[in-house]
C-alpha positions as CSV (number, residue, x, y, z in Angstrom):
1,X,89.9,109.7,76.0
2,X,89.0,107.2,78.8
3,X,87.3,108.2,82.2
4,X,88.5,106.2,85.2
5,X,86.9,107.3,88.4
6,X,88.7,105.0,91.3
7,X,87.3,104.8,94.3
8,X,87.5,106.4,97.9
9,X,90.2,104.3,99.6
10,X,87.9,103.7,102.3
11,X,84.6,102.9,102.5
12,X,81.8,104.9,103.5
13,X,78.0,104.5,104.2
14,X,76.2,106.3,101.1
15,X,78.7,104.4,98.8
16,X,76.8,102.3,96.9
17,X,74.0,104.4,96.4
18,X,76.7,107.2,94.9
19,X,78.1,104.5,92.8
20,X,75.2,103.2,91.3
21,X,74.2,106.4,90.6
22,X,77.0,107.2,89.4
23,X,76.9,104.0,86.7
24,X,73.9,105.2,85.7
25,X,75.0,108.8,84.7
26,X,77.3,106.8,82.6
27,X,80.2,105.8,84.5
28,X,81.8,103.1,82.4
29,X,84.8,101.9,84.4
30,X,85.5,101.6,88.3
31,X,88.3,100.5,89.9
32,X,87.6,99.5,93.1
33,X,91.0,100.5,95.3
34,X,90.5,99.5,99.0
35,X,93.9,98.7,100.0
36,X,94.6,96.6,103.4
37,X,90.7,95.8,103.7
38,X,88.8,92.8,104.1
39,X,87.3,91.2,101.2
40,X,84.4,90.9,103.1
41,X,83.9,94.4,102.6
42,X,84.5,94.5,99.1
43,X,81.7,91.7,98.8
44,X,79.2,93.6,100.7
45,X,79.8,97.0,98.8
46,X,79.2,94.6,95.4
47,X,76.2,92.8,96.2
48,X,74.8,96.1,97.0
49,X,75.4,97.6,93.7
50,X,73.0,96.3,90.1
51,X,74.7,93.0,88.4
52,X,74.5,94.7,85.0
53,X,77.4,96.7,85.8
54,X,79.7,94.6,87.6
55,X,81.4,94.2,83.6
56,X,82.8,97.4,84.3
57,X,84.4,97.2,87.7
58,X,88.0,96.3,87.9
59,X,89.5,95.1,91.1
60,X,93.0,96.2,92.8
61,X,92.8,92.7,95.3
62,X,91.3,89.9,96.5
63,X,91.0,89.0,92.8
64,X,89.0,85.9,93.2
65,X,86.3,88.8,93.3
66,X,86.4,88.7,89.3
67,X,85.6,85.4,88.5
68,X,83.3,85.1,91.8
69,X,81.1,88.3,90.3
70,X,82.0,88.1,86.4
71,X,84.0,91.8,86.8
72,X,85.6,93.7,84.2
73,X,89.4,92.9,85.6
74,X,92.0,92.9,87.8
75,X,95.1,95.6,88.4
76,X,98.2,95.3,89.7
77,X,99.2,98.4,91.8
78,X,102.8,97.0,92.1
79,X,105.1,97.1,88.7
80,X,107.3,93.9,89.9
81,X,103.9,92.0,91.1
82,X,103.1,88.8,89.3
83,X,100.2,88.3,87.7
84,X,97.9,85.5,88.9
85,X,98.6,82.0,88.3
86,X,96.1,81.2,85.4
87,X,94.7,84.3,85.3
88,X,92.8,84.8,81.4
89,X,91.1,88.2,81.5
90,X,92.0,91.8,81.7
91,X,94.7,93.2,83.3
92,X,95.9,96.5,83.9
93,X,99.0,97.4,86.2
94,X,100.4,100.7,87.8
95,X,103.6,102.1,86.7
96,X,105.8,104.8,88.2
97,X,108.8,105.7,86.0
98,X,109.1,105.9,82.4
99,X,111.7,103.6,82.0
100,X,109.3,100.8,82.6
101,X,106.4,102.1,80.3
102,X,107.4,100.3,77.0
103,X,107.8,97.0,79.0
104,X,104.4,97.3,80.6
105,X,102.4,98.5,77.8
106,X,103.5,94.9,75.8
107,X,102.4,92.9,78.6
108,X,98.9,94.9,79.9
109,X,96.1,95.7,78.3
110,X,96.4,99.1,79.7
111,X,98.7,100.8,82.1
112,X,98.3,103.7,84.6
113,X,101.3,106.4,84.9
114,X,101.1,107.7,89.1
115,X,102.3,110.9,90.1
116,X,101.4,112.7,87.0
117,X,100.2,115.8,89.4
118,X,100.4,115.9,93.1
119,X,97.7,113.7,94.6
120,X,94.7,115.0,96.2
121,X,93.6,112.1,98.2
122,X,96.7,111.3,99.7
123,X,98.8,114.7,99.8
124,X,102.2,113.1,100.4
125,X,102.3,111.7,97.3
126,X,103.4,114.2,94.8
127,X,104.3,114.4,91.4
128,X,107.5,112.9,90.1
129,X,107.9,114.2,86.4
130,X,108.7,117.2,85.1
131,X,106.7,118.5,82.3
132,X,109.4,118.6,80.3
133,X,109.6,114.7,80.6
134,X,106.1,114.4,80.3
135,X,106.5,116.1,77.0
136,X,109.8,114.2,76.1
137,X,108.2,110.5,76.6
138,X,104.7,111.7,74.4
139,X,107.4,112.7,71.3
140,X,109.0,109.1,72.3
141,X,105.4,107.7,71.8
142,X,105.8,106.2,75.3
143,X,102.8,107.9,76.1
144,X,99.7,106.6,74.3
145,X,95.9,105.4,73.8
146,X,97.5,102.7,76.5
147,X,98.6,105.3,79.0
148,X,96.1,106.7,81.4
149,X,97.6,109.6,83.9
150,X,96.8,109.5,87.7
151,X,97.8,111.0,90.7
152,X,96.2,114.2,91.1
153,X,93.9,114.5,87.7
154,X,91.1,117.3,87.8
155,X,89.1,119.2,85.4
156,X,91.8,122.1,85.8
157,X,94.2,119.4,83.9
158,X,92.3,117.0,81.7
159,X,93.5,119.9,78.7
160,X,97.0,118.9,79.5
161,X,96.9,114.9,79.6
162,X,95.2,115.4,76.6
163,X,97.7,117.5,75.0
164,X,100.8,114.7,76.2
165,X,98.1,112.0,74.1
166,X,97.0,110.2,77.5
167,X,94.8,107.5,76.2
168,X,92.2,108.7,79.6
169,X,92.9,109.9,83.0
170,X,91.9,107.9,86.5
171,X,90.1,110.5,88.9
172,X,89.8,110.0,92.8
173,X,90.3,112.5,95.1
174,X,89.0,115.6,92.4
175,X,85.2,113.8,92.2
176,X,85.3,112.5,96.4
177,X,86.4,115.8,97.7
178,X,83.2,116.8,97.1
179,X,81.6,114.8,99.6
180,X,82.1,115.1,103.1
181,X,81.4,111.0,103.9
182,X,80.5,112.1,107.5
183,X,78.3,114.7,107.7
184,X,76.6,114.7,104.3
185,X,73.9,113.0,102.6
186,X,73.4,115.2,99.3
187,X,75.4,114.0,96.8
188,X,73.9,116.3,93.9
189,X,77.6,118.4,93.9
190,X,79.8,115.0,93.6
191,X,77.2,113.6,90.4
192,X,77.6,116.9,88.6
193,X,81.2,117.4,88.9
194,X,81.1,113.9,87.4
195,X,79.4,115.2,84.4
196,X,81.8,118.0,83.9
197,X,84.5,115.8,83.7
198,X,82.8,113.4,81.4
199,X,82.3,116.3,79.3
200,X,85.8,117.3,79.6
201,X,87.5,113.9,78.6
202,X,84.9,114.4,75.5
């Protein structure tokens, strides 16, 4: 099972040095999810972090960014977005029902399923599927190596996207949480809870 840590929506001063660190505990995919920011931004927070691992960042926008720093990717967080005009490269896209999963699966490398749980990051988001469902698209085989679950994915549930045969699970607001990005400088807690979950996705 795959381990997708996406980042803080915002950005924050330690950032890079958690992310590098981070890479270097063996983080093997980013995403880097900044929506409505500058790309500016998003250049700064790269050129801060080593050039060896830029392979394994993916980009949500400003997707110039992948070619301009030889990335891993680009994802679409929209289902009816279009891809890139001459885009050749990896693509993964968000989906949120699971009507449109077979349809997405054929035409992504990979797709992310939202509102698996209710979100930590962003509480107002909550989860939109029933277990039962969850259950009823995994017998389908709608659910697969393909299929990573999001929206609200801890260590309390890896056992369970595991279970519904989740090809990996994208973490956010479980791993940030433990950070407070204005008062703290210690980020000990956040790099161990990392290694639990790697652990845990086995």
């Amino acid at each position: 099972m795959k381990l997708v840590i996406m980042t803080k929506s915002t950005f924050f001063v330690e950032e890079d040095k958690i992310l590098t660190t981070l890479f270097d505990e063996g983080m093997d995919s980013l995403h880097l999810f900044k929506p409505e920011s500058s790309p500016m931004y998003a250049e700064r927070l790269l050129t801060l972090l080593p050039q060896n691992y830029y392979r394994k960042i993916t980009v949500h926008d400003h997707f110039y960014l992948k070619e301009e720093y030889g990335l891993g990717g680009i994802h679409l967080d929209n289902p009816e977005e279009a891809m890139p005009k001459g885009y050749r490269g990896s693509i993964g896209r968000t989906c949120t029902t699971l009507d449109n999963l077979k349809a997405m699966k054929k035409e992504n490398n990979y797709v992310f399923l939202k509102n698996v749980f209710d979100c930590i990051e962003f509480p107002d988001e909550k989860s939109t599927f029933s277990m039962e469902a969850l259950e009823e698209a995994a017998s389908k085989g709608l659910i697969d190596k393909k299929v990573y679950a999001l929206g609200g994915m801890s260590l309390d549930n890896v056992r369970i996207a595991k279970k519904l045969g989740f090809g990996g699970i994208v973490v956010c607001g479980d791993l940030w949480n433990r950070f407070d990005i204005h008062n703290q400088l210690d980020y000990k807690e956040l790099i161990a809870h990392f290694q639990k979950l790697r652990k845990a996705v086995g």
